[in-house]
C-alpha positions as CSV (number, residue, x, y, z in Angstrom):
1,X,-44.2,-69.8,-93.4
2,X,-47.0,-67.2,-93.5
3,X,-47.5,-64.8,-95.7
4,X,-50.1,-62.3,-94.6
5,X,-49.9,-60.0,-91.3
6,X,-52.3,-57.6,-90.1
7,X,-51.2,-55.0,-87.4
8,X,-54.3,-53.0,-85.8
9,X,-53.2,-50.2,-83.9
10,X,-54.0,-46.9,-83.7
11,X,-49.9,-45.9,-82.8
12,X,-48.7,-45.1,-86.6
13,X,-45.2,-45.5,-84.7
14,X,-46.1,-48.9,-84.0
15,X,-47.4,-49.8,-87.3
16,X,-43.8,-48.6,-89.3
17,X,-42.0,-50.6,-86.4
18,X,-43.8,-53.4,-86.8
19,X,-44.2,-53.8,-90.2
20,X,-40.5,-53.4,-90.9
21,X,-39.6,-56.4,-88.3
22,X,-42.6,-58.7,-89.6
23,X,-41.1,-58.0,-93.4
24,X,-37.8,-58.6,-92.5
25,X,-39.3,-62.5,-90.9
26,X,-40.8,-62.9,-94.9
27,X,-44.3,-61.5,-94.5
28,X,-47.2,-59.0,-96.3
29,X,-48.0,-56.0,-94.4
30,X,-51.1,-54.4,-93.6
31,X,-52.3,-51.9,-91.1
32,X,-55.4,-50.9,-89.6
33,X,-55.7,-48.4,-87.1
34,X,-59.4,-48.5,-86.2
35,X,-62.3,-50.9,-85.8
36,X,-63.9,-48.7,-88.7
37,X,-61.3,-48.8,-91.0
38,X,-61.4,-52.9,-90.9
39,X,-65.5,-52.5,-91.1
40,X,-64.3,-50.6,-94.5
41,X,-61.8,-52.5,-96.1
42,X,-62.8,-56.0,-95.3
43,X,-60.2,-57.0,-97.4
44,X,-57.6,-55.8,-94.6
45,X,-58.6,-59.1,-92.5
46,X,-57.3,-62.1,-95.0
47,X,-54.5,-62.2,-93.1
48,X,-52.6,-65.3,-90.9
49,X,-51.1,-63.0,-88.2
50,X,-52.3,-60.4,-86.2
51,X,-51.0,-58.0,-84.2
52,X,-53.0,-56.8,-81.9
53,X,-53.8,-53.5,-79.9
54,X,-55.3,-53.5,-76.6
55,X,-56.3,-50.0,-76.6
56,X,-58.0,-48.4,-79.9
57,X,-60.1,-45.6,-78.9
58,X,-63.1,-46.2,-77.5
59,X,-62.8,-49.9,-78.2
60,X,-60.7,-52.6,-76.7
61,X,-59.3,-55.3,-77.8
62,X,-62.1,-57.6,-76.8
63,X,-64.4,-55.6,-78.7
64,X,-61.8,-56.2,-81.6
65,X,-61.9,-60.3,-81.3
66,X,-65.6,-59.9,-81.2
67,X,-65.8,-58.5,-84.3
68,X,-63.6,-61.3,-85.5
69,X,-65.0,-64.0,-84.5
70,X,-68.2,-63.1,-85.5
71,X,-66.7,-63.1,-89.2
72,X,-65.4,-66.6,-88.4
73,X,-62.0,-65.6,-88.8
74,X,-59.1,-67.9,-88.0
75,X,-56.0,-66.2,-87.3
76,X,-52.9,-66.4,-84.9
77,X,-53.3,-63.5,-82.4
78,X,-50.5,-61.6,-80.8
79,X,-51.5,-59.1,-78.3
80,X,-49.2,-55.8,-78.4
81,X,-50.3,-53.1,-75.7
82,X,-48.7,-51.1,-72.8
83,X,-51.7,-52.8,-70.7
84,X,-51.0,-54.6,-67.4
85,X,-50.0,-58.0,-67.7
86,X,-53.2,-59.1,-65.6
87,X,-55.7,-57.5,-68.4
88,X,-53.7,-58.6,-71.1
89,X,-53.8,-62.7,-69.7
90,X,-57.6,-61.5,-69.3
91,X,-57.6,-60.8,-73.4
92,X,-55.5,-63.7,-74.0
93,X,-57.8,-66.5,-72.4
94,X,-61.1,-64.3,-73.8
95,X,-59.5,-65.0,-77.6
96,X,-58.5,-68.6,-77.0
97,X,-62.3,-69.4,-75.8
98,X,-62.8,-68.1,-79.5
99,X,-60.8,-70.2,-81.1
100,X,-58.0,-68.1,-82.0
101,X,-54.5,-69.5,-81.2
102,X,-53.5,-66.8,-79.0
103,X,-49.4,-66.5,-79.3
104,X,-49.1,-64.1,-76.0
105,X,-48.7,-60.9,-74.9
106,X,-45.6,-58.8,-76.0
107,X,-45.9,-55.1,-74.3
108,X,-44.6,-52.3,-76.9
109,X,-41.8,-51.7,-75.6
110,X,-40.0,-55.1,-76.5
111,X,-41.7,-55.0,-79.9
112,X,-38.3,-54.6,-81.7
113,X,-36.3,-57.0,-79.2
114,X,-38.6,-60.1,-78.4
115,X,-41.1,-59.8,-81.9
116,X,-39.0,-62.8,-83.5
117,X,-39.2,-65.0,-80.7
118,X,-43.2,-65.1,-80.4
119,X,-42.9,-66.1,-83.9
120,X,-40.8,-68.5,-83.7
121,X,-43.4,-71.3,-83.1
122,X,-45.2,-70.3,-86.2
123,X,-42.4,-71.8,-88.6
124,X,-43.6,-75.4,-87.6
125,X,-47.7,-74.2,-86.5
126,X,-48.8,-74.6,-90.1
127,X,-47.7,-78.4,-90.7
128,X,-50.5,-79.5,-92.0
129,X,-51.6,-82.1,-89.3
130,X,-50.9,-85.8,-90.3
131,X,-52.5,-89.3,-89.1
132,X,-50.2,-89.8,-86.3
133,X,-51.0,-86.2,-85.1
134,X,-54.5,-87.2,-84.9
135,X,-54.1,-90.8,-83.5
136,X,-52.2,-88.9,-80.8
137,X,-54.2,-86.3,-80.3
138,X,-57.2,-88.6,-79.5
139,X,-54.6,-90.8,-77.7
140,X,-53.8,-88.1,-75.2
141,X,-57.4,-86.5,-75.1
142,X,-56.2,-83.8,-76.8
143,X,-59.9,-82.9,-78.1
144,X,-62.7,-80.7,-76.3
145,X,-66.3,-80.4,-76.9
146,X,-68.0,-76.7,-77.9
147,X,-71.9,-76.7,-77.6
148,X,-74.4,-74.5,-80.0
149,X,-77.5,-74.1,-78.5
150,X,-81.1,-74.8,-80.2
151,X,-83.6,-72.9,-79.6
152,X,-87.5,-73.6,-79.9
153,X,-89.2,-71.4,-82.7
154,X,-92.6,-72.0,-82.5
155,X,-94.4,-72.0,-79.3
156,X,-95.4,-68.7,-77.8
157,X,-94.6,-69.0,-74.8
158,X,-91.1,-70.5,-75.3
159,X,-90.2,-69.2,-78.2
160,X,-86.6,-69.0,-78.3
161,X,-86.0,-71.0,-75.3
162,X,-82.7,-73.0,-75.1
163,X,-84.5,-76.8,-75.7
164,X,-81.2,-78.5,-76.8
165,X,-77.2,-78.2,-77.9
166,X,-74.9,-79.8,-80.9
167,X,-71.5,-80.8,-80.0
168,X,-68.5,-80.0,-82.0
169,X,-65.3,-80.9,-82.1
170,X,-62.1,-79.0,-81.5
171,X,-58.4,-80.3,-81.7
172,X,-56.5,-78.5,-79.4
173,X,-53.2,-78.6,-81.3
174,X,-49.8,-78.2,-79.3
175,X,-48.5,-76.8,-82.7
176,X,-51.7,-74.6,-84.4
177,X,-53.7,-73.7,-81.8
178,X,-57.7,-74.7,-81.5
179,X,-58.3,-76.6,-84.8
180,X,-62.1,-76.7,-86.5
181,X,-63.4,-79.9,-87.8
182,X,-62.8,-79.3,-91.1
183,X,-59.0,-78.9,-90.5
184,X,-59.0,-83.0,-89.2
185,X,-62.4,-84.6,-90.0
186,X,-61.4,-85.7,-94.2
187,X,-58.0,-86.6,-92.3
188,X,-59.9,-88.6,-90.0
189,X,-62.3,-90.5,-92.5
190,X,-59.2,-91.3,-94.7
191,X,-57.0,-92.6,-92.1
192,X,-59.4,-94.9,-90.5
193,X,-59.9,-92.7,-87.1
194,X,-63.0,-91.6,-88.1
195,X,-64.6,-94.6,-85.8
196,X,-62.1,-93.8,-82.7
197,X,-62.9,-90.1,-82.8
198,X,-66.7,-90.2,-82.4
199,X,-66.4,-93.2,-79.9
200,X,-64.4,-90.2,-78.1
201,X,-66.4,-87.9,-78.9
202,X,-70.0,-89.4,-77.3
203,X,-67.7,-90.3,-74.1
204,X,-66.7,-86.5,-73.6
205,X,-70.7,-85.8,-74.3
206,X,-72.3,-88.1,-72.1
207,X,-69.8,-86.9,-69.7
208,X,-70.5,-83.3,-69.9
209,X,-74.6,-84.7,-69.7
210,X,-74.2,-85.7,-66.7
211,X,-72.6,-82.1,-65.4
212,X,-75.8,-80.5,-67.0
213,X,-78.2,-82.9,-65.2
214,X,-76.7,-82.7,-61.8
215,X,-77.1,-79.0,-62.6
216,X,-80.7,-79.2,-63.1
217,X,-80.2,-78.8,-67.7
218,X,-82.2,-81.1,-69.1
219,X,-81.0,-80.6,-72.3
220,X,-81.5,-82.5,-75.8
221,X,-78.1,-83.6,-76.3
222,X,-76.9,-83.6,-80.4
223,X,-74.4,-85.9,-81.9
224,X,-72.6,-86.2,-85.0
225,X,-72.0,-89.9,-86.1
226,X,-71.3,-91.0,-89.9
227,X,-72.5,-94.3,-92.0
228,X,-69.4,-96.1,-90.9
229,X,-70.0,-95.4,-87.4
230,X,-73.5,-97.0,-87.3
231,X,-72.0,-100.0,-90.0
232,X,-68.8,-100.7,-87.3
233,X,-68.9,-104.2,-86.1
234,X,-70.4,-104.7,-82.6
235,X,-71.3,-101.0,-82.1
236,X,-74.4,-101.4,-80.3
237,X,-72.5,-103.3,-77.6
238,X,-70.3,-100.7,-77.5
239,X,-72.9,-98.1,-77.7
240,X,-74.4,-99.7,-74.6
241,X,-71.8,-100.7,-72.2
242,X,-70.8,-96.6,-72.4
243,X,-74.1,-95.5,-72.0
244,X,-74.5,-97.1,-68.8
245,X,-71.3,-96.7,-67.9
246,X,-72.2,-92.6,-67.9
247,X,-76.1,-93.2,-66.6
248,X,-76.9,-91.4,-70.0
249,X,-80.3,-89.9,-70.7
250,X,-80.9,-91.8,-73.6
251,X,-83.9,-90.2,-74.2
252,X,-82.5,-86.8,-74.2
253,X,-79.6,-87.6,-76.8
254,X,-79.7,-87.1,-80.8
255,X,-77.5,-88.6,-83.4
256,X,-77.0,-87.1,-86.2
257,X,-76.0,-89.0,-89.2
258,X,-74.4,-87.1,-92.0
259,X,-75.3,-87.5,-95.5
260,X,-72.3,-86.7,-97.0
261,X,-71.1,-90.1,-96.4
262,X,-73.6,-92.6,-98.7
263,X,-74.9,-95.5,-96.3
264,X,-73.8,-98.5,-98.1
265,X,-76.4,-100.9,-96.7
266,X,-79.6,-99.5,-96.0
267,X,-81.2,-102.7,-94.7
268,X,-78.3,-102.7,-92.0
269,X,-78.5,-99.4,-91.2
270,X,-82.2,-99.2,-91.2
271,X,-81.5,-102.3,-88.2
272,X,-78.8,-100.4,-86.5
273,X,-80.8,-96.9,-86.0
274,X,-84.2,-98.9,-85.1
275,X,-82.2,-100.3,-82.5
276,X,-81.1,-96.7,-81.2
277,X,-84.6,-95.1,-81.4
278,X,-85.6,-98.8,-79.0
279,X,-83.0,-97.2,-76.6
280,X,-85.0,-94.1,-76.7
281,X,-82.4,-91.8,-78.9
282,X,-83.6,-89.6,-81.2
283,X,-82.0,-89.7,-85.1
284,X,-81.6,-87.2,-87.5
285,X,-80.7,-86.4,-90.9
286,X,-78.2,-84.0,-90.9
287,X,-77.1,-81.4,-93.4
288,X,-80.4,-82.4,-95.4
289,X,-80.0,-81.7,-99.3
290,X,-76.5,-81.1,-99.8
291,X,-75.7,-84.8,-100.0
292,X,-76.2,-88.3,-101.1
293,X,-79.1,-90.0,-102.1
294,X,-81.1,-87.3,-99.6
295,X,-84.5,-88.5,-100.6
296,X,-83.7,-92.3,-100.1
297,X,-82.1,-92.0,-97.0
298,X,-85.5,-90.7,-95.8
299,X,-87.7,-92.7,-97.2
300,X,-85.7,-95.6,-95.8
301,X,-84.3,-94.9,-92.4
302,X,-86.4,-94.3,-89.4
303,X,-85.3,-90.4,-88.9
304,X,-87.3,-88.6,-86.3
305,X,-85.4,-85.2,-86.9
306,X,-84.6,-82.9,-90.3
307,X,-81.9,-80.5,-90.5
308,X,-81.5,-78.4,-92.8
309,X,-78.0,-77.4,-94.4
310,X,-77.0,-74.4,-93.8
311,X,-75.9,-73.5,-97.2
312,X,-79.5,-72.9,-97.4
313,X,-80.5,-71.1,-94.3
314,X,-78.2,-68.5,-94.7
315,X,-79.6,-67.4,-98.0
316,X,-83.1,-67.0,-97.6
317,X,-83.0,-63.2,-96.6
318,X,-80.9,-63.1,-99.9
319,X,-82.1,-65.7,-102.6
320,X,-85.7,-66.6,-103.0
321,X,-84.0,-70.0,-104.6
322,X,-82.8,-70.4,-101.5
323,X,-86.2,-69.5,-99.4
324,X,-88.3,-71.5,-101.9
325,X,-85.9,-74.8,-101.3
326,X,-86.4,-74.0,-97.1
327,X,-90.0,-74.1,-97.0
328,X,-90.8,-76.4,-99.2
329,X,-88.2,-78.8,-96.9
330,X,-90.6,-77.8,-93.7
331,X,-93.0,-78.9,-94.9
332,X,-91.7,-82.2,-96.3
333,X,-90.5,-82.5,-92.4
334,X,-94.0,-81.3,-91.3
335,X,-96.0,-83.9,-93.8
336,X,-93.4,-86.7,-92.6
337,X,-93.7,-86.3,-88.7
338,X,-90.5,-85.3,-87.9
339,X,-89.0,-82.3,-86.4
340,X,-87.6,-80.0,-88.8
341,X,-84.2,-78.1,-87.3
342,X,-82.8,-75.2,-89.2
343,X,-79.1,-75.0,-88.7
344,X,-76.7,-71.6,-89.9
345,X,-79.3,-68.4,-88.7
346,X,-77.0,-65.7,-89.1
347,X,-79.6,-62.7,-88.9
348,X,-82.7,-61.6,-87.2
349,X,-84.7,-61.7,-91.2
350,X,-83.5,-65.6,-91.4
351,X,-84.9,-66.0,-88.0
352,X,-88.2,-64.5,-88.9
353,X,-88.8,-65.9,-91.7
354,X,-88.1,-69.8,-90.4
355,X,-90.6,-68.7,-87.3
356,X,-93.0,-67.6,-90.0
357,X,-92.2,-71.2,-92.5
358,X,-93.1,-72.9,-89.4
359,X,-89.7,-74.7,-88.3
360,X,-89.5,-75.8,-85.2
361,X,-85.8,-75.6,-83.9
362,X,-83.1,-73.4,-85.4
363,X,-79.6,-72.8,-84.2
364,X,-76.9,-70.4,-85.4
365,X,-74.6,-67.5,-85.0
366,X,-77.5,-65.0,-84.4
367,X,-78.6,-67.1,-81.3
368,X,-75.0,-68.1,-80.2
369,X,-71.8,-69.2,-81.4
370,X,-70.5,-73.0,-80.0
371,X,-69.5,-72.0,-76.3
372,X,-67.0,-74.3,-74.3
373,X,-69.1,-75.9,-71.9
374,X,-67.7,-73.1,-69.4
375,X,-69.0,-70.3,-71.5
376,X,-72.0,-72.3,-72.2
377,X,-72.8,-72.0,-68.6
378,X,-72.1,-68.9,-67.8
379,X,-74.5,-67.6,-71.4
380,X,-77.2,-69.7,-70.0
381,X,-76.9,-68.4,-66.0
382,X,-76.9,-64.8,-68.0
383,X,-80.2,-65.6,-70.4
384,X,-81.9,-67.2,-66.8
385,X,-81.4,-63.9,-65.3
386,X,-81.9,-61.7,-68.2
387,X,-85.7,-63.6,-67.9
388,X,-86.2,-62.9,-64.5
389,X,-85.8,-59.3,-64.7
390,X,-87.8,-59.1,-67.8
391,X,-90.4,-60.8,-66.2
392,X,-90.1,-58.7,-62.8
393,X,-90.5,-55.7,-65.0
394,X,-93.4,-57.1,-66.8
395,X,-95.4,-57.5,-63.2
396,X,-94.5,-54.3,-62.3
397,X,-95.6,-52.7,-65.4
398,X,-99.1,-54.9,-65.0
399,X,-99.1,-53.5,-61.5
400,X,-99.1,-50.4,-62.2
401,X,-101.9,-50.1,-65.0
402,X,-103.9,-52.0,-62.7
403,X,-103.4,-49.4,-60.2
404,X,-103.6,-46.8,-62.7
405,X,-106.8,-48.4,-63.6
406,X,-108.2,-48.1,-60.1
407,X,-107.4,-44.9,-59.3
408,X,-109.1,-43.2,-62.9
409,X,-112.8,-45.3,-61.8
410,X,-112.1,-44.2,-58.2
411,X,-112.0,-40.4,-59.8
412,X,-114.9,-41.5,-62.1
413,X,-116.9,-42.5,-59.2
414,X,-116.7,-39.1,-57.6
């Protein structure tokens, strides 16, 4: 059962109400009745439940699962409010895009009646998921891709233009809501499904390719794939036979081979991923220096691509140990040939100073969150149009100093 409950609401009726009923079900109780007061005492947020407030002053509740999401916060969401039932399913589908596991919408009103039954489900949600769960849930396609853009850093004229994405994994548990990776990926490796799950994995990305392409994307396409993967009997076969099957832009497709998984034979591998990069695929080294043998790996395998850990990334503002250990891996990339990709930007001084170290792609929170390939589409329509009126506004400020210009030597002249 959980322990920790957070009610945000701005009602102090409410809050007594609801923190007598959610005590009485075995829980802590904290309240919060503004988005300042949780800006103040982050402390308020390590909480499990949360009941939320559609209405808190000038902010909504939107504004509120903004602000949660961008502290990565995983939480079970129920949405309290005397809203319409049409705004509040709005709210509802908003959060689970997020990745919260949205329990529903309880108006006010029934708080004391109906409170036990939303929680109900959460007796059995946090069952910490087993094999079988997992073997099922890839069984039944239970799994979704979210996409993180990449961005170019370094050329002028399209600086910060969207050149590629990463996909990511989400379980979408029956039980617990949207699961991260690292709530099923150990699970995976030590179970065996590891192998099954990126096979699934590439299938729902080269599907979701060939959406973007019909649409006009072109975009580089990112991969995670491990040591066993690329060791699997008879994966190239494999690889190929799905490839075609999906009329994959080989070319336009990364794999990104972790190096927290030590690559057992690296005359085999070495075989393996020279085979890929024949296909056209580009290969990287991901989560570079956090892992095993980093230096090897390099030296050995024919990487095109460098990324670095995040762990890294999101200290330079902070740590000059941090900075020191970025550049001097850009420029290992630089010296080596391959394109260096700086993964976790979190602030606009991070993104300076990797434009400044000269790295060439970067991705992170401060240029997007992962987006469902829905909201991936609709950012990218927003960013195409945001461009076009910058640009509109740019001619039409060029315009006029050209016709400012014309007028002053037409008054000069006489």
């Amino acid at each position: 059962m959980l322990s920790n409950a957070l009610i945000i609401d701005d009602d102090l009726d409410v809050q007594l109400l609801g923190k007598m009923l959610l005590r009485q079900q075995g829980y802590e109780v904290v309240t919060a009745g503004s988005l300042g007061q949780l800006a103040r005492q982050p402390a308020l947020l390590n909480a499990e439940l949360i009941l939320l407030d559609f209405g808190l002053g000038e902010f909504t509740g939107l504004d509120i699962l903004d602000y949660l999401h961008d502290l990565h916060l995983k939480a079970s969401i129920l949405l309290i409010s005397s809203c319409s039932q049409e705004t509040a399913e709005s709210a509802i589908a908003a959060g689970k895009a997020m990745g919260f596991h949205m329990l529903g919408f309880l108006p006010k009103a029934k708080l004391l009646t109906d409170l036990a039954l939303f929680l109900e489900p959460l007796k059995t949600a946090h069952r910490t998921p087993t094999s079988d769960d997992l073997a099922k849930a890839i069984r039944e396609k239970q799994l979704f891709l979210a996409f993180q853009p990449q961005v170019d850093l370094q050329h002028a004229l399209q600086q910060d233009q969207i050149i590629g994405v990463e996909a990511l994994a989400r379980w979408q548990n029956p039980e617990r809501g949207v699961l991260y990776p690292d709530s099923f990926i150990s699970l995976a490796e030590q179970s065996g499904l590891m192998i099954p799950l990126t096979w699934y994995v590439i299938e729902l990305a080269l599907q979701q390719q060939a959406q973007w392409l019909f649409q006009g994307w072109n975009l580089n396409l990112s991969i995670n794939i491990t040591a066993a993967f690329i060791q699997e009997e008879g994966m190239l076969e494999v690889f190929d036979k799905l490839t075609q099957q999906h009329q994959a832009v080989l070319n336009r497709l990364t794999l990104e081979l972790t190096e927290t998984v030590g690559v057992e034979c690296l005359s085999y591998a070495s075989h393996v991923l020279n085979a890929l990069r024949d296909r056209g695929c580009k290969i990287a080294s991901d989560d570079f220096g956090t892992g095993h043998s980093s230096l090897t790996q390099l030296y050995r395998l024919p990487f095109n691509e460098l990324k670095i850990d995040r762990s890294f990334v999101s200290l330079i503002d902070q740590d000059q140990d941090a900075l020191v250990i970025t550049e001097s891996i850009i420029d290992l990339g630089k010296r080596l040939g391959l394109t260096v990709v700086a993964e976790g930007i979190e602030t606009a001084a991070q993104h300076a100073m990797l434009v400044e170290a000269g790295c060439a792609v970067g991705q992170g929170y401060f240029i997007s969150r992962p987006l469902t390939a829905g909201a991936f589409s609709a950012w990218m329509c927003e960013r195409s149009q945001s461009a076009i009126t910058a640009q509109n506004e740019s001619m039409l400020a060029r315009r006029n100093a050209r016709c400012v210009e014309a007028c002053s030597t037409v008054n000069r002249s006489t």
